[in-house]
DOMARBA-536305 format. One record per residue: residue number from 1; residue in one letter; x, y, z of N, C-alpha, C, O in turn. Coordinates in Angstrom, 1 decimal. Example, Ala and Ser with C-alpha at 12.3 -4.5 7.8 and 13.67 -1.06 7.14 Angstrom:
- i_aa_n.c1_n.c2_n.c3_ca.c1_ca.c2_ca.c3_c.c1_c.c2_c.c3_o.c1_o.c2_o.c3
- 1_A_13.2_-5.7_7.8_12.3_-4.5_7.8_13.2_-3.3_7.8_14.2_-3.3_8.5 $
- 2_S_12.8_-2.2_7.1_13.7_-1.1_7.1_12.9_0.0_7.9_13.4_1.1_8.0 $
***
This chain:
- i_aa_n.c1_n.c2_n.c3_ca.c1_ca.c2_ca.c3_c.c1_c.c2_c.c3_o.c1_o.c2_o.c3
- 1_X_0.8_-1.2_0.0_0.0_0.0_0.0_0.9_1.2_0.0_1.8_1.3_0.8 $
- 2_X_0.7_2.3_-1.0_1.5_3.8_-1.0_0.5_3.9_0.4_-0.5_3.5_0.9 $
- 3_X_2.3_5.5_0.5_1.5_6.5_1.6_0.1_7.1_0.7_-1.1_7.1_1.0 $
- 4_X_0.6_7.6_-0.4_-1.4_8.2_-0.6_-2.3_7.1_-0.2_-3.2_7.7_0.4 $
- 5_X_-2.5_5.9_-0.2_-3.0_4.7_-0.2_-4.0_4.8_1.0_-5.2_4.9_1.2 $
- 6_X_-2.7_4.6_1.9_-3.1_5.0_3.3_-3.2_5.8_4.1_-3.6_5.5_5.3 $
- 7_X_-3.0_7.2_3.7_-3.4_8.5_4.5_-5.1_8.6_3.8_-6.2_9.3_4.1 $
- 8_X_-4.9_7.9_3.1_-6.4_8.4_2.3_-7.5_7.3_2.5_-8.5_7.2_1.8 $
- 9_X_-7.2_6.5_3.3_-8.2_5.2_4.3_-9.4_5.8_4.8_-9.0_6.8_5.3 $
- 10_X_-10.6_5.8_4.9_-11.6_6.6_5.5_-11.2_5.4_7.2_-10.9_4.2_7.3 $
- 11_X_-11.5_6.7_8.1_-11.7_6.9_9.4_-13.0_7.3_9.8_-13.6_8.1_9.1 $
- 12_X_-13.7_6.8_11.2_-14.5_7.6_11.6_-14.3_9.1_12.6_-13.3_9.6_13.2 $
- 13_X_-15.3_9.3_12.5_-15.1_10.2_13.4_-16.2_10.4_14.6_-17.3_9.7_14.6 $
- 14_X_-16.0_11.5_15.7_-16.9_10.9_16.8_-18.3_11.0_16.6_-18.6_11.6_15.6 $
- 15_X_-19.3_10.4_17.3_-20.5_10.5_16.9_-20.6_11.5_17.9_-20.0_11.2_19.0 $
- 16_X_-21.3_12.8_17.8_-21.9_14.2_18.4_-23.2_13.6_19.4_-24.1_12.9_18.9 $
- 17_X_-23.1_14.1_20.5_-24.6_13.7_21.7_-25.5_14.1_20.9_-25.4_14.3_19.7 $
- 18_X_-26.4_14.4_21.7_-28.0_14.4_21.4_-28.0_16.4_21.8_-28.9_17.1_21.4 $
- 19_X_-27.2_16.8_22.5_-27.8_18.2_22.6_-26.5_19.2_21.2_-26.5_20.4_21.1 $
- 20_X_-25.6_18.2_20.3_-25.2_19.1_19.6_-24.0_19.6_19.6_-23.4_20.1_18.6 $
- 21_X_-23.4_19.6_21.3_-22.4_20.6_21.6_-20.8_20.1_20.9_-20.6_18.9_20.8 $
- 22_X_-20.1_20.9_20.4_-18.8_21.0_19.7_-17.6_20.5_21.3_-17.5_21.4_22.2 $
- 23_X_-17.3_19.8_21.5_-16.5_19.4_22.6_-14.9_18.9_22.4_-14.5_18.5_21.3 $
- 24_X_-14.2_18.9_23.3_-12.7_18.8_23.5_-12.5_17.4_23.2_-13.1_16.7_24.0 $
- 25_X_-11.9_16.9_22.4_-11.6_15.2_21.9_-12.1_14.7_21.0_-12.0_13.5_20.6 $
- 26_X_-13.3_16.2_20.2_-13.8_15.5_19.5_-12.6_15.0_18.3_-11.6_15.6_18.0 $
- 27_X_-13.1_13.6_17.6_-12.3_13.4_16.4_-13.2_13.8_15.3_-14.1_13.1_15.0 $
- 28_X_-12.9_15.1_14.4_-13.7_15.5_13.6_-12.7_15.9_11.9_-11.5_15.7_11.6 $
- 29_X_-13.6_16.5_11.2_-13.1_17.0_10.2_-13.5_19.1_10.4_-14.4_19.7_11.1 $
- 30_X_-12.4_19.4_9.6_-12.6_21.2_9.9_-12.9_21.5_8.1_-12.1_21.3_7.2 $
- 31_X_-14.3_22.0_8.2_-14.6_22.2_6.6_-15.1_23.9_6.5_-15.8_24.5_7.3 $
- 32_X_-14.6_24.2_5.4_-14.9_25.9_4.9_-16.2_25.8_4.3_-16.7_24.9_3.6 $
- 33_X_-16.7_27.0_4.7_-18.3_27.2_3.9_-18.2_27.6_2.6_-19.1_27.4_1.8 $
- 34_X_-17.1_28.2_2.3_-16.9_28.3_0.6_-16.8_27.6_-0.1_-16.3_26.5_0.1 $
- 35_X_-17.5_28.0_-1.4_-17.8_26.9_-2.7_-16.9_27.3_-3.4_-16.4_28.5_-3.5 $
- 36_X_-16.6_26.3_-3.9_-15.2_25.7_-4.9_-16.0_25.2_-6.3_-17.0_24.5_-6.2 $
- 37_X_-15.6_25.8_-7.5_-16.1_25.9_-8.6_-14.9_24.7_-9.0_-13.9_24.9_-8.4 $
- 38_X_-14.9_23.4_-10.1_-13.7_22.6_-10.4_-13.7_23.3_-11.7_-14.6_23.8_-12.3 $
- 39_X_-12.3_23.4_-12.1_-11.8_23.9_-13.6_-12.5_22.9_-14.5_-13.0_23.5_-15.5 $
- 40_X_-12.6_22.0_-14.3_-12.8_21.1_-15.9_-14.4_20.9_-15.6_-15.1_21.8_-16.0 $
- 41_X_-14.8_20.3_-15.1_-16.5_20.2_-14.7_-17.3_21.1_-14.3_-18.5_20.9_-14.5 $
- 42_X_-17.0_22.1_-13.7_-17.9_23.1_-12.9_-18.4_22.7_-11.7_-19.0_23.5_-11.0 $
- 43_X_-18.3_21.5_-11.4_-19.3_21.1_-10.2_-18.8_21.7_-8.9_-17.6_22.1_-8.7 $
- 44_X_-19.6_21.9_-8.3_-19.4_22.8_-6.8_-19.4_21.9_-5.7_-20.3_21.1_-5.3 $
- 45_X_-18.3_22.2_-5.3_-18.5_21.4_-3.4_-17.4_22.4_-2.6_-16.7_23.2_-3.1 $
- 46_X_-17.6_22.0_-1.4_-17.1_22.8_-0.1_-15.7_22.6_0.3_-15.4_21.5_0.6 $
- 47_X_-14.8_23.5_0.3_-13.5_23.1_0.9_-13.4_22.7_2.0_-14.1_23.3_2.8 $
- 48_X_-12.6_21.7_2.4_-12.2_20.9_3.7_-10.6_21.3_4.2_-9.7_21.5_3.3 $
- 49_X_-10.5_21.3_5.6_-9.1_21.9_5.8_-8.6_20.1_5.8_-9.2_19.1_6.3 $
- 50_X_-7.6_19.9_5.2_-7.0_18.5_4.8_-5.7_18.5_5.5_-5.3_19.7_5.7 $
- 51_X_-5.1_17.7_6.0_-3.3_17.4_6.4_-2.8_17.0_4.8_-3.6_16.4_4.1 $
- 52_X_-1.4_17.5_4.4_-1.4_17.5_3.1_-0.1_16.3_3.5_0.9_16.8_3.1 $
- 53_X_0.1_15.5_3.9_1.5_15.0_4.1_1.9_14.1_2.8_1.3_13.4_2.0 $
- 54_X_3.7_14.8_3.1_4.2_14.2_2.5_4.8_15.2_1.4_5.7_15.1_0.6 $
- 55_X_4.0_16.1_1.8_4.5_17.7_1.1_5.6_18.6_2.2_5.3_19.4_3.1 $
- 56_X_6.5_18.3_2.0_7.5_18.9_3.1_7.6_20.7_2.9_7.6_21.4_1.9 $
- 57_X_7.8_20.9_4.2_7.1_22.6_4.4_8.7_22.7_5.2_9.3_21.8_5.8 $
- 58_X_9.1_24.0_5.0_11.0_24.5_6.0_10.3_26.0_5.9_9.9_26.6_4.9 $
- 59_X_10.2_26.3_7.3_10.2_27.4_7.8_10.9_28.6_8.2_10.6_29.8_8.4 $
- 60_X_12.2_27.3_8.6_13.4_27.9_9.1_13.6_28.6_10.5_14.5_29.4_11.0 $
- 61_X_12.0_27.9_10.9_11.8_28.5_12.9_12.8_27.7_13.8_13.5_28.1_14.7 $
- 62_X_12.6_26.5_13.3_13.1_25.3_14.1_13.8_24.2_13.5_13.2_23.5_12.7 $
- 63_X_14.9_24.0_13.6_15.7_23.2_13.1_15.2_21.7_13.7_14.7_21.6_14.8 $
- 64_X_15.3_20.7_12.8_15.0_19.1_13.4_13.9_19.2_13.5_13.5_18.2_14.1 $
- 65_X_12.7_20.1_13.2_11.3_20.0_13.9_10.3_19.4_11.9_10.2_20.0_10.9 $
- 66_X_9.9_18.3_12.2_9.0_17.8_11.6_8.0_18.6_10.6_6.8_18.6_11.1 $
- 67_X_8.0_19.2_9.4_6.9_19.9_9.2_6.2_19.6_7.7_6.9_19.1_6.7 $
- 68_X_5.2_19.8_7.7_4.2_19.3_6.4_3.1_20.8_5.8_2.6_21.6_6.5 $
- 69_X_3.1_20.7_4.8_2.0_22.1_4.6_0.7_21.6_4.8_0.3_20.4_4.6 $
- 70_X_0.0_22.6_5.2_-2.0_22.4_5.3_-2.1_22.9_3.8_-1.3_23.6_3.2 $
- 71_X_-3.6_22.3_3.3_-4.1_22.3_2.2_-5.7_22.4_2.4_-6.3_22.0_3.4 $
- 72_X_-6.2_22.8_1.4_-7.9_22.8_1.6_-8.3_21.8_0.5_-8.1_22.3_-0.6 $
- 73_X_-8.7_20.4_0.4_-9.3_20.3_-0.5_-11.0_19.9_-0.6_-11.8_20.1_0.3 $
- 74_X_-11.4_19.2_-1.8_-12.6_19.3_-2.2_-13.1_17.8_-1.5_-14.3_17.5_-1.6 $
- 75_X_-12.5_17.3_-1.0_-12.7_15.7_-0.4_-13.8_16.2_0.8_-13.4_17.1_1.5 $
- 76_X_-14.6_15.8_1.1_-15.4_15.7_2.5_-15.4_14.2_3.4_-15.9_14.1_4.5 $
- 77_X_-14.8_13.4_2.9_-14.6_12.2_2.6_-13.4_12.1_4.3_-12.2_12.1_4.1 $
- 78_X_-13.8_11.9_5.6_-12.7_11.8_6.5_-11.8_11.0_6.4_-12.2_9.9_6.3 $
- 79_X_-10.5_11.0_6.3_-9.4_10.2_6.1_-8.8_10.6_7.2_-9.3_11.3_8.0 $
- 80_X_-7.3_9.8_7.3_-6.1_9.7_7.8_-5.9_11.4_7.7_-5.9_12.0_8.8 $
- 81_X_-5.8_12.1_6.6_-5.7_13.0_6.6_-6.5_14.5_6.4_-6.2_15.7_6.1 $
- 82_X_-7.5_14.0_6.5_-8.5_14.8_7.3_-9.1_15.3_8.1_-9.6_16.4_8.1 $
- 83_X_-8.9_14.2_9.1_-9.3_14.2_10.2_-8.5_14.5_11.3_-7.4_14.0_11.3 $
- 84_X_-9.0_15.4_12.3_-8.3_16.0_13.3_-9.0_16.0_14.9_-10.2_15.8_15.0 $
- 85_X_-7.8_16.1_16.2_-8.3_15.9_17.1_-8.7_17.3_17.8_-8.0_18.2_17.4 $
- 86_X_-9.5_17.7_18.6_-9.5_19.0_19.3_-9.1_19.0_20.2_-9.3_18.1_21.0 $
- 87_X_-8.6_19.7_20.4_-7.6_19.4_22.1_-7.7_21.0_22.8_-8.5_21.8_22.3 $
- 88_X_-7.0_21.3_24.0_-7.2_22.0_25.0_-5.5_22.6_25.5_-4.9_21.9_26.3 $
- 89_X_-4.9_23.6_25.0_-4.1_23.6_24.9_-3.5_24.4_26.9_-2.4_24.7_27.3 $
- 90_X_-4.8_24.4_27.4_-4.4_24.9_27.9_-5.2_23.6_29.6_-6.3_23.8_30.0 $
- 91_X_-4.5_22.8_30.0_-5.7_21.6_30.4_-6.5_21.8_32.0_-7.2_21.0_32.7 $
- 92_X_-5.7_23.4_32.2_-6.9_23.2_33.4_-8.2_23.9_33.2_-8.9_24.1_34.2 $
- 93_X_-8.5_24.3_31.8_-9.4_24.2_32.0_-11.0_23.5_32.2_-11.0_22.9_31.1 $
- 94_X_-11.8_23.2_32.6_-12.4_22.4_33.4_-13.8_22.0_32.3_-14.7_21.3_32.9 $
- 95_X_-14.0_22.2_31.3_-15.2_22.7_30.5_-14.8_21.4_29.4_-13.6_21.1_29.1 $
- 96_X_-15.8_20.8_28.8_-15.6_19.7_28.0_-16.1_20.4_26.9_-15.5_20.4_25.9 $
- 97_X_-17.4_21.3_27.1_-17.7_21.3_25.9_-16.8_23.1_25.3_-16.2_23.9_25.9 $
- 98_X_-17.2_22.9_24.1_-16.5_24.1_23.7_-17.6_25.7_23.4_-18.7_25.7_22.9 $
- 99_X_-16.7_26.9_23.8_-17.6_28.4_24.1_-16.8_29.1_23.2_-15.8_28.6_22.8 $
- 100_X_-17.3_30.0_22.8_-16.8_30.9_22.1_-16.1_32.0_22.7_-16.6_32.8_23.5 $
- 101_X_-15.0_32.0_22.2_-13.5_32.2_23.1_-12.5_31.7_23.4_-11.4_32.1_23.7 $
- 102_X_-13.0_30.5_23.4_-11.9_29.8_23.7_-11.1_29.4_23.3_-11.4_29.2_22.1 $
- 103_X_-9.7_29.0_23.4_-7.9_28.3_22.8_-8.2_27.1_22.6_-8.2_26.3_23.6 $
- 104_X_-8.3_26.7_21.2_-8.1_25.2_20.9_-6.8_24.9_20.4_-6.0_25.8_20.1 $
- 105_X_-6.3_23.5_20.4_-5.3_23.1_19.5_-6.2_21.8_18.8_-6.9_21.0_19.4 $
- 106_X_-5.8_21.9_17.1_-5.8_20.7_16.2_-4.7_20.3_15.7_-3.8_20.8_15.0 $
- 107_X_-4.9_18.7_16.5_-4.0_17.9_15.7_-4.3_16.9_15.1_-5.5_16.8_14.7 $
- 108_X_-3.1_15.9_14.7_-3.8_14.9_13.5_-4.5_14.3_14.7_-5.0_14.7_15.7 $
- 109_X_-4.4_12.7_13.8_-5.3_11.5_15.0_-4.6_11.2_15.6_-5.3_11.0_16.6 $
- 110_X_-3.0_10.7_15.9_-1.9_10.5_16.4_-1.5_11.7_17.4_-0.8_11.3_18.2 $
- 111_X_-1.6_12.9_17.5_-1.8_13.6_18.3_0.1_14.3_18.1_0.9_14.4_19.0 $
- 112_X_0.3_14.6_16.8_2.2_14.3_16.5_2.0_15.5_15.6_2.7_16.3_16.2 $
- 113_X_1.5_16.0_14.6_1.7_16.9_14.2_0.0_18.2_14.6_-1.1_17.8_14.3 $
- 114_X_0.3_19.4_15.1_-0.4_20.6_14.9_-0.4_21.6_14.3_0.7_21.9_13.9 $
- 115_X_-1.7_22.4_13.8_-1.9_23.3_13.0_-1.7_24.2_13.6_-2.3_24.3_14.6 $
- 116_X_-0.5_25.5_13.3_0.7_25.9_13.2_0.5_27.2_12.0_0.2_27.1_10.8 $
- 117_X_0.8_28.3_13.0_0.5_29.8_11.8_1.7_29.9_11.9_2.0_29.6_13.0 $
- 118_X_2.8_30.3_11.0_4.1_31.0_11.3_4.4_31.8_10.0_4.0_31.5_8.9 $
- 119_X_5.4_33.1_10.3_5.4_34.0_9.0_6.1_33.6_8.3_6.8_32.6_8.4 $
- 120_X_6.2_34.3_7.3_6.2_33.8_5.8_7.2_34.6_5.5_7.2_35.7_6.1 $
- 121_X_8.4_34.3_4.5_9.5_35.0_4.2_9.4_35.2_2.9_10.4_35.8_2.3 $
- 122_X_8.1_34.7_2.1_7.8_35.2_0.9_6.3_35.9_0.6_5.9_35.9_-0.6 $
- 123_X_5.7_36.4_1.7_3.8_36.7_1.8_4.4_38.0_2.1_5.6_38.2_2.2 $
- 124_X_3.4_38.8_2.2_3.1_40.4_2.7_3.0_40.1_4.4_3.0_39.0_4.9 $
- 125_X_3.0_41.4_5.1_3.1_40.7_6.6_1.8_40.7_6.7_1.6_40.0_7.7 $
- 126_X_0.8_41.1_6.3_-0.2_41.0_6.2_-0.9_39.2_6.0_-2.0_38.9_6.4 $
- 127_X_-0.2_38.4_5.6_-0.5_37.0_5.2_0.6_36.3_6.3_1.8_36.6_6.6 $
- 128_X_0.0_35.3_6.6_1.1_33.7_7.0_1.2_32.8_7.1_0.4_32.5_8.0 $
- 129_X_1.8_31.7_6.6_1.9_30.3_6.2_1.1_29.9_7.4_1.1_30.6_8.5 $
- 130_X_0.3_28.5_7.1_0.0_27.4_7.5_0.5_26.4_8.0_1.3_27.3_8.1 $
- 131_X_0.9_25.5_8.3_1.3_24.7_8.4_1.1_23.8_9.6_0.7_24.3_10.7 $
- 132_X_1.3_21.9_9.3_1.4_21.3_10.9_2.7_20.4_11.0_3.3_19.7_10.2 $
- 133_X_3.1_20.8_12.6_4.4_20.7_12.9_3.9_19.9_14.0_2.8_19.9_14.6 $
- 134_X_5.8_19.0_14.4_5.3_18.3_15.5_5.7_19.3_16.2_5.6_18.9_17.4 $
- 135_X_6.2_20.9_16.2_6.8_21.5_17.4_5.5_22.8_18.0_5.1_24.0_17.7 $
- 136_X_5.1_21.7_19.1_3.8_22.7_19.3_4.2_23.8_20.3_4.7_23.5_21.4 $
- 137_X_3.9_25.4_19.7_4.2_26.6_20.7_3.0_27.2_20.5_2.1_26.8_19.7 $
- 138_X_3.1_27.9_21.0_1.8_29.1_21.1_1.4_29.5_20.3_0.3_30.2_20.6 $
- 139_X_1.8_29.5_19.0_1.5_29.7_17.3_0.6_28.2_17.3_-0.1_27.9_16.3 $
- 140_X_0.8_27.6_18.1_-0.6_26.2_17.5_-2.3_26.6_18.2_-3.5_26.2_18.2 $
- 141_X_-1.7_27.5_18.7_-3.2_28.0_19.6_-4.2_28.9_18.9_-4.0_30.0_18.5 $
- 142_X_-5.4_28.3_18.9_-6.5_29.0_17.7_-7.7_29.7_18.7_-7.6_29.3_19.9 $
- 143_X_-8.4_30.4_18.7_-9.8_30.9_19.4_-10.7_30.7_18.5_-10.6_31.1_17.3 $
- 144_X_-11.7_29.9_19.0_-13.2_29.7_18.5_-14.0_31.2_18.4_-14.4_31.6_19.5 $
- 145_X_-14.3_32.1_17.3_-14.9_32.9_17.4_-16.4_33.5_17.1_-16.8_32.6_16.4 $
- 146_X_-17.2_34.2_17.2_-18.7_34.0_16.9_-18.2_34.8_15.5_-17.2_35.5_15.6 $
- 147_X_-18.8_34.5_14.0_-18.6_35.1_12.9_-19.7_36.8_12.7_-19.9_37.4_11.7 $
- 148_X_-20.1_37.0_13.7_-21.1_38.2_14.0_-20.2_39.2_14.7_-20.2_39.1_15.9 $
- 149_X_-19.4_40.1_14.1_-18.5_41.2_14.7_-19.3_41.8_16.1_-18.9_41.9_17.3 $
- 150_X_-20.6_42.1_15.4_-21.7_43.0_16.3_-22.5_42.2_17.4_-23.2_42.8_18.2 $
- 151_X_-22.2_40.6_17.3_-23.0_39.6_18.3_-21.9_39.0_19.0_-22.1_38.1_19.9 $
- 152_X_-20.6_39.4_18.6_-19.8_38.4_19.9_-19.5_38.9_21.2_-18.6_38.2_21.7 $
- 153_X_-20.0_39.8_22.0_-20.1_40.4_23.1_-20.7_39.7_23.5_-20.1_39.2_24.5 $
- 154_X_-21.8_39.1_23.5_-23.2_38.8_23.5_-23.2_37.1_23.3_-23.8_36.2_24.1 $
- 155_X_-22.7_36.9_22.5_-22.0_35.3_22.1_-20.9_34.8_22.7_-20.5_33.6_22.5 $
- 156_X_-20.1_35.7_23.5_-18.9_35.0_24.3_-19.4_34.0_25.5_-20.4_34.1_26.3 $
- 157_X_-18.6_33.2_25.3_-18.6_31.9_26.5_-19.9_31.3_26.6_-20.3_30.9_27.7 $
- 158_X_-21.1_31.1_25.0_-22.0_30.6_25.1_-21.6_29.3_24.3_-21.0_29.4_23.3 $
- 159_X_-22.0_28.1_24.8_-21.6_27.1_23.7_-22.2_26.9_22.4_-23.3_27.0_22.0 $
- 160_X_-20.5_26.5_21.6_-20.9_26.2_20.7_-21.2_25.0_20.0_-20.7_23.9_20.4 $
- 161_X_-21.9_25.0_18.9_-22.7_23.6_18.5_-21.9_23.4_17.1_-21.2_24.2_16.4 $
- 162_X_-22.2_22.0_17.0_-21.7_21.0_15.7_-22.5_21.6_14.7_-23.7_21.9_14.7 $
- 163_X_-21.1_22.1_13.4_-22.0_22.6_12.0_-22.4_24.2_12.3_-23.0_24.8_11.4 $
- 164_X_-22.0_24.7_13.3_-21.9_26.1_13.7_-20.6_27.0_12.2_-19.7_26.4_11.6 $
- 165_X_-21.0_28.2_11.9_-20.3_28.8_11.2_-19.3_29.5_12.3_-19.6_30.2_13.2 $
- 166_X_-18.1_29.0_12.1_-16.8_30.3_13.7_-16.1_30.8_12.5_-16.2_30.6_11.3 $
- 167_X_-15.3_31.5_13.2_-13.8_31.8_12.7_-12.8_31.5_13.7_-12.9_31.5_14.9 $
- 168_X_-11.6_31.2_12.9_-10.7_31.1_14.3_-9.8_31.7_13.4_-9.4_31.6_12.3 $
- 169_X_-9.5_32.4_14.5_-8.4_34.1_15.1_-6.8_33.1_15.4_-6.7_32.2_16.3 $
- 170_X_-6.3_33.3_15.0_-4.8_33.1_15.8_-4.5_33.8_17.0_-4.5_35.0_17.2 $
- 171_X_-4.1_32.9_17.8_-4.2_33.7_19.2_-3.0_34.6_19.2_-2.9_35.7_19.8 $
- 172_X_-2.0_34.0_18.4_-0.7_35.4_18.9_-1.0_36.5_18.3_-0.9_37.6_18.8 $
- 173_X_-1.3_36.1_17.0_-1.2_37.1_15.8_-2.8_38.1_15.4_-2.6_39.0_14.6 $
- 174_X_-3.9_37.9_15.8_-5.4_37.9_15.8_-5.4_37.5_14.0_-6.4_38.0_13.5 $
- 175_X_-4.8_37.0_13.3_-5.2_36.7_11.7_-6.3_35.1_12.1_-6.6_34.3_13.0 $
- 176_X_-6.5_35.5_10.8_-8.0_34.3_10.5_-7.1_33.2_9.5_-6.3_33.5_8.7 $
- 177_X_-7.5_31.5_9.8_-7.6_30.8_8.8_-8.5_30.8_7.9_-9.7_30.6_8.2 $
- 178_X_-8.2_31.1_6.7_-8.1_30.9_5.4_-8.0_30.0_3.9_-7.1_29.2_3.8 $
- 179_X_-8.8_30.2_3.2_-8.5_29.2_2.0_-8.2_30.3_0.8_-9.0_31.1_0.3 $
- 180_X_-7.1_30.1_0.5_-7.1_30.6_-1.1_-7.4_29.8_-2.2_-6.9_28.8_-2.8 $
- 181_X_-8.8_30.9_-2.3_-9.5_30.0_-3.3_-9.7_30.4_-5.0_-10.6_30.0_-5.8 $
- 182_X_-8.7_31.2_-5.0_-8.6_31.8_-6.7_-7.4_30.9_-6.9_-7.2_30.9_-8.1 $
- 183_X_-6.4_30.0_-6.1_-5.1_29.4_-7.0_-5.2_28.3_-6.1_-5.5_28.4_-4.9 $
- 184_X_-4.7_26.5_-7.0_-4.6_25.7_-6.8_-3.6_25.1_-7.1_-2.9_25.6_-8.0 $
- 185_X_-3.2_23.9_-6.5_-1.7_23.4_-6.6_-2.1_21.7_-6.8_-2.8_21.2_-6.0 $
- 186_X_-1.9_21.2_-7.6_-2.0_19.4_-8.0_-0.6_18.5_-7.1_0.6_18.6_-7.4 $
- 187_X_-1.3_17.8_-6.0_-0.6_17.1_-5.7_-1.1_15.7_-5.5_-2.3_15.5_-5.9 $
- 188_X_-0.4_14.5_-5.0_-0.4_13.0_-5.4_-1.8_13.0_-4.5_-2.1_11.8_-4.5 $
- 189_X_-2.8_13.7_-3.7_-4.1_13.7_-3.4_-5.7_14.2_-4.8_-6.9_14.1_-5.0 $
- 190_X_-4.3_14.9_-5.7_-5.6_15.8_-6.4_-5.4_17.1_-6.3_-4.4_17.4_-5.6 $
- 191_X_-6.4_18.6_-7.0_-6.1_19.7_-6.7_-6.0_19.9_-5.7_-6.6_19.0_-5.1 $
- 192_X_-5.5_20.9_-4.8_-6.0_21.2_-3.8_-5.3_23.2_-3.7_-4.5_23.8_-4.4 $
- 193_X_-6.0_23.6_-2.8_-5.8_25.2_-2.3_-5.1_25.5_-1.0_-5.3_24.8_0.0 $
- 194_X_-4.5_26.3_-1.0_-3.3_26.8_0.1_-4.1_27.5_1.5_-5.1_28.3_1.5 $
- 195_X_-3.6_27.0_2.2_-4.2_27.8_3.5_-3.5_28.9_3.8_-2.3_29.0_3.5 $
- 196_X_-4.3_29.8_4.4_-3.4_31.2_4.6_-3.9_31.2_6.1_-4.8_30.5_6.5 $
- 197_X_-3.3_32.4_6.9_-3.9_33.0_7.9_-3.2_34.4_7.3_-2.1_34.7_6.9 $
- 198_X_-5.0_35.4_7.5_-4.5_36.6_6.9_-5.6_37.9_7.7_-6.6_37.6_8.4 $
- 199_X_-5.4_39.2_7.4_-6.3_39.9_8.0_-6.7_39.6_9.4_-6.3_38.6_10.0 $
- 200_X_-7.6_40.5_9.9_-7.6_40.4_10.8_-9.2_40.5_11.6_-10.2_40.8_10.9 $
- 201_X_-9.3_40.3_12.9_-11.0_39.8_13.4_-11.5_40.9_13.3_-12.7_40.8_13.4 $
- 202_X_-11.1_42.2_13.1_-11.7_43.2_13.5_-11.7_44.2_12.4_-11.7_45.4_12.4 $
- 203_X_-11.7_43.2_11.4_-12.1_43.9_10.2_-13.5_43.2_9.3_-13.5_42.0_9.2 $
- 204_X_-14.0_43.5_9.1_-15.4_43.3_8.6_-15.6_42.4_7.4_-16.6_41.7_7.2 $
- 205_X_-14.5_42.5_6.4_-13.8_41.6_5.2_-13.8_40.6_5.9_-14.5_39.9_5.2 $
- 206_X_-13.4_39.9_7.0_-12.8_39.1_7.9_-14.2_37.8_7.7_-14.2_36.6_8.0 $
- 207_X_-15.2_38.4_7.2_-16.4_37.5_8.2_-16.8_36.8_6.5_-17.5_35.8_6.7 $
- 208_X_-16.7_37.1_5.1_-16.7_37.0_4.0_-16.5_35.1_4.3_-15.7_34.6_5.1 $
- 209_X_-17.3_34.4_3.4_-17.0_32.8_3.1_-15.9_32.1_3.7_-15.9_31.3_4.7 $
- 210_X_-14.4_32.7_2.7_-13.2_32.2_2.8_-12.8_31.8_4.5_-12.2_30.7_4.7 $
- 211_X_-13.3_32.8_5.6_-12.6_32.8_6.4_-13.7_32.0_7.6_-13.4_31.4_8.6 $
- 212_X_-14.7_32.1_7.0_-15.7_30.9_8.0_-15.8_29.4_7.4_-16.1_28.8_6.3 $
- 213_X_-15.4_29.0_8.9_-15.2_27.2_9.0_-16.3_26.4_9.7_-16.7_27.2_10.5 $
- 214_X_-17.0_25.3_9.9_-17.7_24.5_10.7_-16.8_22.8_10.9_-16.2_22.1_10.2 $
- 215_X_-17.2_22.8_12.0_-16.4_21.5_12.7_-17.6_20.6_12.2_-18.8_21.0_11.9 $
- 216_X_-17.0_18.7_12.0_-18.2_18.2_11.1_-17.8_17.0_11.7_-16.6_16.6_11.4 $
- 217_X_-18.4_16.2_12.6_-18.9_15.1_13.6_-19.6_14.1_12.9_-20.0_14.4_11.8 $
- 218_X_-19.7_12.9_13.5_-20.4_12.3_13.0_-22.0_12.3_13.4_-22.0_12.7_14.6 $
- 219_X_-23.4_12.0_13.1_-24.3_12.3_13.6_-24.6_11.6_15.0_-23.8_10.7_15.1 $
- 220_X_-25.2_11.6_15.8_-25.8_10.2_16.3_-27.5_9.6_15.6_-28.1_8.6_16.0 $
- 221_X_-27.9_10.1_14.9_-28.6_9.8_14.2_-28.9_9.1_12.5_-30.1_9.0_12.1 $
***
């Protein structure tokens, strides 16, 4: 069996309770609400944040540190590389389910590589690479945000639910993950689009398709 072979195995993912809530361990997939037009067919489907491995990423933060680029592609399909764990980067705190506000970390299913903002030595400073590394710092720390500029006062530390539209803010940097969705790159998966983290929460542009995500569980139903 190739690595594409088997990064690309369907996995399950957790089945979600009965009241909905988005919680800490879930094993889920992170998919963008933006529609993706295909070059040759036209057909439309939703970008998914994917683990691209096997595409080697140098940053030049950390020497000896493991790193892979993030990718968005059109697959909904949970794989090996798909699928991601939510974790709690911070573990006293005491709350299973997840609020808006809060510091998550995503890693794979192995819990070895995290999604990882760091700058870019060829982007505007305005933009910054993507990436998951096994070297997790404070750049792996994301905030769950309400995508309502004018309702997250109001929406802070209320929980959130499975299939919810968020944004997540980079906690060091306040930039948003991102799909760039005007240019694609062909790799041993298929096309796929570049993740960015760019702009920022407190700009109004910020709340546009590209930069709203929903977490995607399995049903119990």
């Amino acid at each position: 069996m190739s690595e594409v072979e088997r990064m690309s195995q369907t996995i399950p993912l957790s089945v979600s309770a009965g009241d909905g809530l988005l919680r800490f361990g879930h094993q889920l997939m992170l998919i963008n609400t933006s529609v993706y037009s295909a070059h040759n067919t036209g057909e439309k489907s939703q970008l998914s944040c994917c683990l691209a491995t096997g595409i080697p990423h140098s940053s030049g933060l950390q020497d000896g540190a493991t790193e892979v680029t993030a990718t968005g592609t059109t697959s909904i399909r949970p794989t090996l590389r798909s699928a991601f764990i939510l974790g709690k980067p911070n573990l006293s705190v005491s709350s299973d389910s997840i609020k808006y506000g809060d510091e998550i970390i995503l890693s794979d299913t192995n819990g070895e590589l995290f999604l990882t903002c760091v700058k870019s030595s060829t982007r505007a400073g305005r933009t910054c690479d993507v990436i998951f590394t096994n070297n997790k710092t404070r750049n792996s720390v994301w905030i769950v945000m309400h995508p309502n500029i004018n309702a997250r006062l109001e929406f802070d530390g209320s929980d959130v639910k499975i299939d919810d539209k968020v944004v997540l803010a980079h906690a060091s940097t306040n930039k948003c993950l991102s799909v760039d969705v005007e240019h694609s790159n062909r790799s041993p998966y298929g096309r796929e689009h570049e993740l960015l983290c760019e702009l920022s929460t407190g700009n109004f542009a910020t709340y546009k398709a590209p930069i709203l995500w929903k977490f995607q569980t399995q049903s119990a139903y």
